[in-house]
VEXDREN-2710 file (C-alpha; in Angstrom, 1 decimal):
% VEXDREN-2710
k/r/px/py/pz
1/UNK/0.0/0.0/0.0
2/UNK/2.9/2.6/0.5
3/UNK/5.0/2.4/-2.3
4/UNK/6.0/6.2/-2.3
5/UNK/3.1/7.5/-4.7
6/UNK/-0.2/9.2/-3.3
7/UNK/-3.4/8.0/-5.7
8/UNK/-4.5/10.8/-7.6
9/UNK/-7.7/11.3/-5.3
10/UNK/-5.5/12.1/-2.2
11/UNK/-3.6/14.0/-4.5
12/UNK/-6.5/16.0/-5.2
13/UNK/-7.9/15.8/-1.2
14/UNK/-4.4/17.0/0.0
15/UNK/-4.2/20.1/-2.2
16/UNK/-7.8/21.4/-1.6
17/UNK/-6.9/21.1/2.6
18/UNK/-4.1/23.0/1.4
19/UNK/-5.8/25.6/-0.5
20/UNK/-8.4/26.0/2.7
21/UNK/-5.4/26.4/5.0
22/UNK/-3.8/28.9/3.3
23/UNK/-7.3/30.5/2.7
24/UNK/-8.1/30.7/6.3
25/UNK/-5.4/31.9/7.4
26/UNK/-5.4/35.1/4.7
27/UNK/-8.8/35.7/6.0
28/UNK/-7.3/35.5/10.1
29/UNK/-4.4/37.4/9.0
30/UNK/-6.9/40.3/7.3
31/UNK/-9.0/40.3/10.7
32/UNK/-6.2/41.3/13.0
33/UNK/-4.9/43.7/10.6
34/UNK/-8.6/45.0/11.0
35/UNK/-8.3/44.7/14.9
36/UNK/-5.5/46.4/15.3
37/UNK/-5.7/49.4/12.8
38/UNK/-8.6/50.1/14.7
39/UNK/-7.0/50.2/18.1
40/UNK/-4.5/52.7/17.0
41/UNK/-7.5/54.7/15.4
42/UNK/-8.7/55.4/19.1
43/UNK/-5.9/56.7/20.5
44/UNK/-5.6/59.3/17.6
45/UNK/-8.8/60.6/18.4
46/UNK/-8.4/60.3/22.3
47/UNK/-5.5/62.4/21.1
48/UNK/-7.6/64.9/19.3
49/UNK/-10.2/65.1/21.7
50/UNK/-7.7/65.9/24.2
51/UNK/-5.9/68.7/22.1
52/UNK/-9.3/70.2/21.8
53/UNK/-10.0/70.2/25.4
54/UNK/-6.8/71.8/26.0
55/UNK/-7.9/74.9/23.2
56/UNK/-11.3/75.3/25.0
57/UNK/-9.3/75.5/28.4
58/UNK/-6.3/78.2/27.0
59/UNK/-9.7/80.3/25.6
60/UNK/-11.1/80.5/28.9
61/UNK/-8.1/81.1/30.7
62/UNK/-5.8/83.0/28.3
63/UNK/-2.0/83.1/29.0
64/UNK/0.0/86.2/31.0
65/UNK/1.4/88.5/28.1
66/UNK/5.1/87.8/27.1
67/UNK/6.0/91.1/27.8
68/UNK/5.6/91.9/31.2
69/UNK/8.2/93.0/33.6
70/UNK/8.9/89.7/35.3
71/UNK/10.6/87.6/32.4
72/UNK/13.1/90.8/32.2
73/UNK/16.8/90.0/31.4
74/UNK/18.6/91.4/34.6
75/UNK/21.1/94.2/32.1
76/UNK/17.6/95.7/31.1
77/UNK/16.4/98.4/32.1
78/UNK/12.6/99.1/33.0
79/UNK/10.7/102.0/30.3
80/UNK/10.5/104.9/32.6
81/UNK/14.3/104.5/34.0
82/UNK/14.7/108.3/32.7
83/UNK/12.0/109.2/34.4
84/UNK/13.5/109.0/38.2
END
């Protein structure tokens, strides 16, 4: 019975299990592709919500102006130095 050559139906059988395995696991391989594109996809927009809520915030509460007196370089002198 084993003389080194399959019959030509188990041939046949062999190759189609084959072909399914290799189909299945194209299909698997597709699906977490799917999974995990979509993962990433929430943190972007966890991301851009968050940079929103951080514009709304610096709208409310608007920054000190860069030029006030305190971020002075110590060799400056104040505007009205003449003055005194």
């Amino acid at each position: 019975m084993l003389h080194g050559a399959l019959n030509p139906a188990d041939g046949l059988a062999m190759s189609m299990v084959v072909i399914l395995l290799i189909s299945f696991s194209v299909v698997a391989l597709l699906l977490l592709m799917i999974k995990r594109s979509g993962k990433r996809a929430e943190t972007e927009v966890d991301k851009l919500l968050e940079e929103l809520r951080r514009e709304e915030q610096e709208k409310k509460h608007p920054a000190p102006p860069s030029g006030s007196g305190e971020s002075r370089e110590p060799w400056e002198r104040e505007d009205d130095w003449w003055k005194k």
